[in-house]
Backbone as ProteinMPNN parsed JSONL, in Angstrom:
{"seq_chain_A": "XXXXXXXXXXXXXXXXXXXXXXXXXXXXXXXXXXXXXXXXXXXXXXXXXXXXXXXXXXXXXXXXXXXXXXXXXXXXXXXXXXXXXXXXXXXXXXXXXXXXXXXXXXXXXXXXXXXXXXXXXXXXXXXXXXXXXXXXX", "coords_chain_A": {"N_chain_A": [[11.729, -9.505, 12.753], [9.135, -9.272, 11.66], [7.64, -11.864, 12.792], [6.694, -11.139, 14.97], [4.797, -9.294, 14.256], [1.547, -8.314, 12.929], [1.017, -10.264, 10.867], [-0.675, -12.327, 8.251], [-0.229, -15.416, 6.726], [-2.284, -15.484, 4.672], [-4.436, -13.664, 3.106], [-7.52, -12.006, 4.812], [-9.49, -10.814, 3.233], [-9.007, -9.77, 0.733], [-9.532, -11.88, -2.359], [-7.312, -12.49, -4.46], [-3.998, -14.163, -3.829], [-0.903, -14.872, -3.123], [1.763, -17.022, -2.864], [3.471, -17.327, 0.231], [3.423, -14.333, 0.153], [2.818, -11.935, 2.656], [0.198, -10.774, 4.512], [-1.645, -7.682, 6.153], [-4.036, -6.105, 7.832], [-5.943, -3.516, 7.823], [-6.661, -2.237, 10.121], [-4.633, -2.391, 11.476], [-2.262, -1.851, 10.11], [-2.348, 0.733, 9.714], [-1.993, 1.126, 12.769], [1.016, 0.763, 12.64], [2.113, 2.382, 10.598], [0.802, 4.7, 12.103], [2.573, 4.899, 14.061], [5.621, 5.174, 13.188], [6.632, 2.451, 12.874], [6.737, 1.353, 10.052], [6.596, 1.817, 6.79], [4.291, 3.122, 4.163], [3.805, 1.774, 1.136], [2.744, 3.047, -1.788], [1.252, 1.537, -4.757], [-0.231, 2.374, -6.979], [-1.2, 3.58, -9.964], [-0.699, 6.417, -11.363], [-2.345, 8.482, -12.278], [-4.655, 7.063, -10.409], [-3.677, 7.374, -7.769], [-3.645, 10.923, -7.992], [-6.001, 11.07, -7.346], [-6.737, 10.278, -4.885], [-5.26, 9.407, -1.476], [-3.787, 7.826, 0.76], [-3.69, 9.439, 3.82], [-1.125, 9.891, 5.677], [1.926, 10.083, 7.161], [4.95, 9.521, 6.256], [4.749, 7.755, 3.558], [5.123, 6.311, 0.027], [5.17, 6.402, -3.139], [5.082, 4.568, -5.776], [4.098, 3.475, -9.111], [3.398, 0.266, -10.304], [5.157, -0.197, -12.481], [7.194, 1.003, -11.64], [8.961, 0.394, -9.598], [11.064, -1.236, -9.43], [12.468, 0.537, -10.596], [12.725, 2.083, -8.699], [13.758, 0.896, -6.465], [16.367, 0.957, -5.011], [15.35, 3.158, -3.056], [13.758, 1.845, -1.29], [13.439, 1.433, 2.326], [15.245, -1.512, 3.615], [15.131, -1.51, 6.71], [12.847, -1.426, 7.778], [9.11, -2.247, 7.919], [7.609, -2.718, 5.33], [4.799, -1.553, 3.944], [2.48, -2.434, 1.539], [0.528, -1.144, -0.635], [-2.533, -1.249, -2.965], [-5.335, -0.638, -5.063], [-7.553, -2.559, -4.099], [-5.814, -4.966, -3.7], [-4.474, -6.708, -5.035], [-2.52, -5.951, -7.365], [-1.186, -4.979, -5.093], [-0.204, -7.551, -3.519], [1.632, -8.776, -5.764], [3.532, -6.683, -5.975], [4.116, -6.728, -3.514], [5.262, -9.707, -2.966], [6.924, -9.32, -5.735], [8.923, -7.619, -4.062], [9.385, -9.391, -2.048], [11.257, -11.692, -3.807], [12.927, -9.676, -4.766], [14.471, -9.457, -1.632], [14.108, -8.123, 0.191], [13.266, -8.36, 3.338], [11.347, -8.072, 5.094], [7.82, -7.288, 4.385], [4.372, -6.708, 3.62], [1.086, -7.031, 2.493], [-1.522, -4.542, 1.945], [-3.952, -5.267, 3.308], [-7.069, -6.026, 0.861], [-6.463, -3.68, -0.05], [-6.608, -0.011, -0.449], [-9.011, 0.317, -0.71], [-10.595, -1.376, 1.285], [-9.027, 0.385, 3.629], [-10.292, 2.527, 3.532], [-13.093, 1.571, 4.209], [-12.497, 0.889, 6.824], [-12.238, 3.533, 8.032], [-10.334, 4.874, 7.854], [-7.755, 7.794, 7.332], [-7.696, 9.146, 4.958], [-7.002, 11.186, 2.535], [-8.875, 13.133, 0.283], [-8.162, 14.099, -3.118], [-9.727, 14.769, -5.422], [-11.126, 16.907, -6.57], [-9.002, 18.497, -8.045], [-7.876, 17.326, -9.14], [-9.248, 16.795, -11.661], [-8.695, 18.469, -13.506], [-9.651, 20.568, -14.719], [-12.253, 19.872, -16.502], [-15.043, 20.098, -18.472], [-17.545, 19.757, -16.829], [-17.352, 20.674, -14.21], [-17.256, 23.158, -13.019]], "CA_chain_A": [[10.707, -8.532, 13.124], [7.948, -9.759, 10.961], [7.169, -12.71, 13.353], [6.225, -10.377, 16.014], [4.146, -8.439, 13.588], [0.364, -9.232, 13.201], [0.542, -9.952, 9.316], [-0.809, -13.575, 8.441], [-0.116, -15.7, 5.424], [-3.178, -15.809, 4.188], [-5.622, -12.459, 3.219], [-8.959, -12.461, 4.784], [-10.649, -10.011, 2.571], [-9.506, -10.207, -0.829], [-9.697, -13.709, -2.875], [-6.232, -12.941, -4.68], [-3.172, -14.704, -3.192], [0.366, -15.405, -3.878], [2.274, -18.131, -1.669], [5.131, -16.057, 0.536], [3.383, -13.07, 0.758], [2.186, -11.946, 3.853], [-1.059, -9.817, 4.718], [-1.55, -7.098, 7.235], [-5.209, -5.76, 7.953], [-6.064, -2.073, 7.245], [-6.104, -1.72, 11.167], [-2.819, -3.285, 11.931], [-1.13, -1.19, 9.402], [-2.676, 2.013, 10.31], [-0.912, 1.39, 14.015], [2.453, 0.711, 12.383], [2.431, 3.396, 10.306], [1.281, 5.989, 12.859], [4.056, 4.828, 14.853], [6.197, 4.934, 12.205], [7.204, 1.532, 12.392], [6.557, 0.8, 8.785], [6.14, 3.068, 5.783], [3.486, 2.438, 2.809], [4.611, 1.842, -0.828], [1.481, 3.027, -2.858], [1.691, 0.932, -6.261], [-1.52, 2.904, -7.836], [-0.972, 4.539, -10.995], [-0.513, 7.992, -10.957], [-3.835, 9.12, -12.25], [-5.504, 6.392, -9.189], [-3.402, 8.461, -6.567], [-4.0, 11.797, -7.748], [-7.59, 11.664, -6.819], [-7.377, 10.046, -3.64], [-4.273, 8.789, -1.471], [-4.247, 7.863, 2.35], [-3.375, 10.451, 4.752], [-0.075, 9.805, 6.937], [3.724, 10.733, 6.547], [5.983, 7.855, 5.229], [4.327, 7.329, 2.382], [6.262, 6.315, -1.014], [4.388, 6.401, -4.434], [5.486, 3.812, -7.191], [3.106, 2.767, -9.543], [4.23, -0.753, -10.542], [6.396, -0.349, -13.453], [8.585, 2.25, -11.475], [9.231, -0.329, -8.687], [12.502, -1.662, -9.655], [13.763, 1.871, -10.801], [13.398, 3.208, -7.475], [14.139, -0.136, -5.575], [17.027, 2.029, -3.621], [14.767, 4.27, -2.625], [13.028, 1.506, -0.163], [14.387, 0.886, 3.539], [15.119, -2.702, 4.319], [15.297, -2.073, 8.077], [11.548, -1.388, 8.207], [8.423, -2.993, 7.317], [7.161, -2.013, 3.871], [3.309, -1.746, 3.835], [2.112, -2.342, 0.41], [-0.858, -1.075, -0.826], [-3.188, -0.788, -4.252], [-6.798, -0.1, -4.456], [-8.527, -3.61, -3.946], [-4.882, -6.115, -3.036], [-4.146, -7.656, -6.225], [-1.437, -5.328, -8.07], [-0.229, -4.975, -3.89], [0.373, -8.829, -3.535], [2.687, -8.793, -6.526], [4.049, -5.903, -5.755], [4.74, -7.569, -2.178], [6.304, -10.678, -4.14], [8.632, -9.034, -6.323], [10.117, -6.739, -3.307], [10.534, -10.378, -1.292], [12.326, -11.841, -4.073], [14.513, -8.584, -4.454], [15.253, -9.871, -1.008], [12.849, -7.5, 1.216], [12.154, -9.364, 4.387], [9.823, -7.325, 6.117], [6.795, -6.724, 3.328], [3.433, -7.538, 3.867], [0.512, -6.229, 1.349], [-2.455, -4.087, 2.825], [-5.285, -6.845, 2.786], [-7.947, -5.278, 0.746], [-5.742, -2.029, -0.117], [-7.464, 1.124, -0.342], [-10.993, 0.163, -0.477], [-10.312, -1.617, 3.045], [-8.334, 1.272, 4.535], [-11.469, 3.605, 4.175], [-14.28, 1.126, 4.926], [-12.281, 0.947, 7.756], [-12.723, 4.974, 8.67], [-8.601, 5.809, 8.295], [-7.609, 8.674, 7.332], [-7.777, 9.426, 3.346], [-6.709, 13.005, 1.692], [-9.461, 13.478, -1.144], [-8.03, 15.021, -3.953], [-10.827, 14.589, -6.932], [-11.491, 18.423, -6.803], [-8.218, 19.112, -8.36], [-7.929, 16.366, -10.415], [-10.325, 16.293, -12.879], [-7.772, 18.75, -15.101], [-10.593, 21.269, -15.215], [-13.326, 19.351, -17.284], [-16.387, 21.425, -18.763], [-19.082, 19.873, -15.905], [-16.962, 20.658, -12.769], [-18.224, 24.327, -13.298]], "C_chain_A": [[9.325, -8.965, 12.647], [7.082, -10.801, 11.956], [6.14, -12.328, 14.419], [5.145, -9.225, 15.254], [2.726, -9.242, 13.44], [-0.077, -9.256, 11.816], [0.48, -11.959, 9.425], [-0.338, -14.1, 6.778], [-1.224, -15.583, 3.858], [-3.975, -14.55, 3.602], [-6.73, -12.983, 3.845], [-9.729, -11.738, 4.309], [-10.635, -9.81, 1.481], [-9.366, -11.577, -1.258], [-8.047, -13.566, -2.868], [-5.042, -12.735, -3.96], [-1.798, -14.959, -3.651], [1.057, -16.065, -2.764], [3.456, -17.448, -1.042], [4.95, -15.041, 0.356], [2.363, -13.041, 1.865], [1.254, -10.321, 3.587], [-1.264, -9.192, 5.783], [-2.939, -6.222, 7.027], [-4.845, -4.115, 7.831], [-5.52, -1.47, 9.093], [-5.073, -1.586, 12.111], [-1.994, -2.116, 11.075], [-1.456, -0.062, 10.12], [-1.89, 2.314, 11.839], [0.073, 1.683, 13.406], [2.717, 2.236, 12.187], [1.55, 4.26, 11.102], [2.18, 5.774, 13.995], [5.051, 4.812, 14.386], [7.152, 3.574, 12.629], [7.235, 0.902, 11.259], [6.103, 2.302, 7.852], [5.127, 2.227, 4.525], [3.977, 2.584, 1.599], [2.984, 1.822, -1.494], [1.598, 2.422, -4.179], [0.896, 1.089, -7.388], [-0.683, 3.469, -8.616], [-1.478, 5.991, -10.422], [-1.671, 8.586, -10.611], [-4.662, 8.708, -11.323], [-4.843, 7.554, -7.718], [-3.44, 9.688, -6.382], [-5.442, 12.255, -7.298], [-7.94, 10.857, -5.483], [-6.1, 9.339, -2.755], [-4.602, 8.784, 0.292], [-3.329, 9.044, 3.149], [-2.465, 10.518, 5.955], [1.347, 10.285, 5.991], [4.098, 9.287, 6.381], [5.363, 7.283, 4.423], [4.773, 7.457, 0.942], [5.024, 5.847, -2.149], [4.91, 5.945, -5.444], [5.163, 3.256, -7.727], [4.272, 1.521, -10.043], [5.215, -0.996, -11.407], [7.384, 0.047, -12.942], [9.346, 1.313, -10.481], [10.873, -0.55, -8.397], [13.487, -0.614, -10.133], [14.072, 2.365, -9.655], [13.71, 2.083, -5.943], [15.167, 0.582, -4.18], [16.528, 2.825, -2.828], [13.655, 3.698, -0.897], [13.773, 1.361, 0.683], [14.141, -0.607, 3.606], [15.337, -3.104, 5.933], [14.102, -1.767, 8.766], [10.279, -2.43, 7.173], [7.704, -2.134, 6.127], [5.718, -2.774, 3.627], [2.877, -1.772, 2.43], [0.323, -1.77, 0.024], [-1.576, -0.648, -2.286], [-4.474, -0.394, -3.925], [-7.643, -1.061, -4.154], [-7.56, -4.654, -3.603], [-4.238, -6.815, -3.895], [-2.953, -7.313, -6.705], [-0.026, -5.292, -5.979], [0.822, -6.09, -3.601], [1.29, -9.297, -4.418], [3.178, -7.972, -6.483], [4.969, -6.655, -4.753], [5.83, -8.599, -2.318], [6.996, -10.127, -4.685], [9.485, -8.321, -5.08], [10.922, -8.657, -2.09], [11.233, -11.378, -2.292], [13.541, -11.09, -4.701], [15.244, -8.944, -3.229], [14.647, -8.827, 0.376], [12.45, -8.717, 2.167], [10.896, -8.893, 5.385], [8.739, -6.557, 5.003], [5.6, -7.532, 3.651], [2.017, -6.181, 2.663], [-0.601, -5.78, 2.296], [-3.839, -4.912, 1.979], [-6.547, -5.626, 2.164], [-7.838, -4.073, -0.092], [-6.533, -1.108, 0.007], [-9.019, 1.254, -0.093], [-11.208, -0.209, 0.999], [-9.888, -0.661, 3.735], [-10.053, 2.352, 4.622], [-12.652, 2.82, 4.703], [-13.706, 0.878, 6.572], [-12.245, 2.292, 8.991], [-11.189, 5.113, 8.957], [-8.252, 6.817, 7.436], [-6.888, 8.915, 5.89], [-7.704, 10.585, 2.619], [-7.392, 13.159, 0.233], [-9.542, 14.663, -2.27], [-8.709, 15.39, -5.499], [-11.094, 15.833, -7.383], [-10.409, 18.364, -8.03], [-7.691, 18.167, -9.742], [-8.61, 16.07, -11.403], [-9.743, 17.107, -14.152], [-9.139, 20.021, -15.45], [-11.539, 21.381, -16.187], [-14.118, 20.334, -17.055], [-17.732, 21.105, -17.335], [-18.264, 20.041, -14.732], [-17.505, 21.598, -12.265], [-17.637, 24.723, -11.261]], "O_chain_A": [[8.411, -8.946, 13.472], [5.862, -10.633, 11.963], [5.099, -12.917, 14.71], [4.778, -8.278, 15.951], [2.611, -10.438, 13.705], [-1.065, -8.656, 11.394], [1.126, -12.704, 10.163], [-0.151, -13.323, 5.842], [-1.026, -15.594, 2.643], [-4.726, -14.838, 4.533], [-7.069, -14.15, 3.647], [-10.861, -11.786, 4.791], [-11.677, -9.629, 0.851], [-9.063, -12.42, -0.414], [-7.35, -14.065, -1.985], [-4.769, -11.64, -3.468], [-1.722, -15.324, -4.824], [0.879, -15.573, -1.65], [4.369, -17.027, -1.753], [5.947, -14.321, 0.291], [1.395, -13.784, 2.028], [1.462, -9.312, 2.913], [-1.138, -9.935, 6.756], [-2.96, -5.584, 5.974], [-3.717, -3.628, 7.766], [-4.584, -0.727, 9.389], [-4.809, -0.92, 13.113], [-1.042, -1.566, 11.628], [-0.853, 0.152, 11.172], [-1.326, 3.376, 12.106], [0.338, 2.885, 13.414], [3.21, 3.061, 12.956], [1.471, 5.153, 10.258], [2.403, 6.676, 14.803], [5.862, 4.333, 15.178], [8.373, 3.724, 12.687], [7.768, -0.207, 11.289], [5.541, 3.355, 8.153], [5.241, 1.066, 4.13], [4.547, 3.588, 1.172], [2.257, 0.839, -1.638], [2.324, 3.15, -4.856], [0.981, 0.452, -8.438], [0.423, 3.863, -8.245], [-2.221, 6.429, -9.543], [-2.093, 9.028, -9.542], [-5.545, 9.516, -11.031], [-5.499, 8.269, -6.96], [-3.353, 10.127, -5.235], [-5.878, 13.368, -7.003], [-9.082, 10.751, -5.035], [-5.718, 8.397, -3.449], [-5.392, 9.501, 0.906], [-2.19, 9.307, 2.762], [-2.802, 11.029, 7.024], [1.627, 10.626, 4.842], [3.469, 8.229, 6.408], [5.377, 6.056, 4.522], [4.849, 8.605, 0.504], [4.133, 5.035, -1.899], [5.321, 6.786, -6.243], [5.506, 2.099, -7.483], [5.492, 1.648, -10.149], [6.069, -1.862, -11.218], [8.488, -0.263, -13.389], [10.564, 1.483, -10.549], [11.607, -0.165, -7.487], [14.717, -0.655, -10.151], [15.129, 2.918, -9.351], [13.831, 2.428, -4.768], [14.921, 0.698, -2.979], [17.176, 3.253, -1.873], [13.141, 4.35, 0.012], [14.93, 1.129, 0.334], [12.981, -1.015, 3.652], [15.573, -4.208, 6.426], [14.038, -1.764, 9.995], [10.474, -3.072, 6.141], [7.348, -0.96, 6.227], [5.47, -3.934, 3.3], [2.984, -0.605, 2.052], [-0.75, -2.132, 0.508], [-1.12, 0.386, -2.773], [-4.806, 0.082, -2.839], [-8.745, -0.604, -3.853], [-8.171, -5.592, -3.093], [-3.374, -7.594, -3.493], [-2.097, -8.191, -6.607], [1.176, -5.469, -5.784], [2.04, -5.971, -3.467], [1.907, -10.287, -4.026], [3.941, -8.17, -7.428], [6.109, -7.077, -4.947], [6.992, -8.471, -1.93], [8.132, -10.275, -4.234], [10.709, -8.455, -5.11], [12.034, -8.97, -1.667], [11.975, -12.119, -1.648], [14.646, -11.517, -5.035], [16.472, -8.892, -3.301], [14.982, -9.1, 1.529], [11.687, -9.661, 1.962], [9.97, -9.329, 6.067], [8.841, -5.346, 4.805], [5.646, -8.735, 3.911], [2.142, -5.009, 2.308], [-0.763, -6.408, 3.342], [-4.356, -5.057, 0.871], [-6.883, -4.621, 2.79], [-8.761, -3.529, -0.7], [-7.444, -1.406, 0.779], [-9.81, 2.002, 0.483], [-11.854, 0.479, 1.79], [-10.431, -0.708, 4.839], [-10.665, 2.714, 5.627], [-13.263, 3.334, 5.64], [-14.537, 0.694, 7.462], [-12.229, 2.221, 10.22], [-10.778, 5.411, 10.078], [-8.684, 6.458, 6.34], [-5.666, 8.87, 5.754], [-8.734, 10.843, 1.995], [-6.729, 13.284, -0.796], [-10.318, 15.605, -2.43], [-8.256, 16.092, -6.403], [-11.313, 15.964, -8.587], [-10.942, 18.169, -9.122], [-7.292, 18.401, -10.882], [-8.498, 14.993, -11.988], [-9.976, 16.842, -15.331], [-9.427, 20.196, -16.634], [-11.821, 22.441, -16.746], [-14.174, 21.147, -16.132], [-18.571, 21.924, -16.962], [-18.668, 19.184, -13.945], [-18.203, 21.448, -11.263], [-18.092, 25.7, -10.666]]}, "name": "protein", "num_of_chains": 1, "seq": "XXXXXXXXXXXXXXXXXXXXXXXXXXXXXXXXXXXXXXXXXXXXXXXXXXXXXXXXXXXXXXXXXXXXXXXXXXXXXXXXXXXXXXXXXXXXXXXXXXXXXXXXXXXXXXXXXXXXXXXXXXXXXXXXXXXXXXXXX"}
């Protein structure tokens, strides 16, 4: 499936790289997943996704330590969109799920910072998150 997919070896928007993972543009994913041919694996820490997370259904939340606890929890008969907030923590993310043995993973080039300069569809939750600090008022 992957071959036929429009993810390249290479990133073209962040620097960091890892050899054998593959990259899939903010607007490429955004098809998949609203077709649900692919679901996203968010790999932000908690506190990064409670104040801002992208805005579609099939979306799975495991900051990177939890990865391998909830390994069962991913499908291997779809493509698994990776994504962090800038590509870096994604691309090793991406890497460990293909040598768990994941063949369809590709990291979201850019991650989060790319998905909105790209104008897709982002659920901003900063209101609620701030834990009710004294200047929110």
């Amino acid at each position: 499936m992957m071959k036929n997919l429009v993810v390249k070896e290479s990133p073209e928007v962040q620097e960091f790289n890892l050899e054998g993972v593959r990259h899939i543009s903010a607007e490429h994913a955004y098809d998949l997943l609203s077709q649900h041919k692919a679901i996203l694996l968010d790999v932000r820490e908690k506190d990064e996704y409670e104040v801002e997370r992208v805005a579609l259904p099939a979306i799975l939340h495991y900051p990177m330590p939890k990865i391998i606890d909830n390994i069962q929890e991913l499908p291997s008969h779809k493509l698994i969109i990776v994504m962090d907030s800038l590509g870096e923590r994604g691309t090793k993310a991406a890497n460990l799920l293909n040598m768990q043995g994941f063949g369809q993973v590709a990291n979201l080039d850019g991650g989060l910072v790319q998905w909105k300069a790209g104008g897709f569809p982002v659920e901003d939750i900063l209101p609620d998150a701030c834990g009710g600090c004294w200047g929110c008022g």
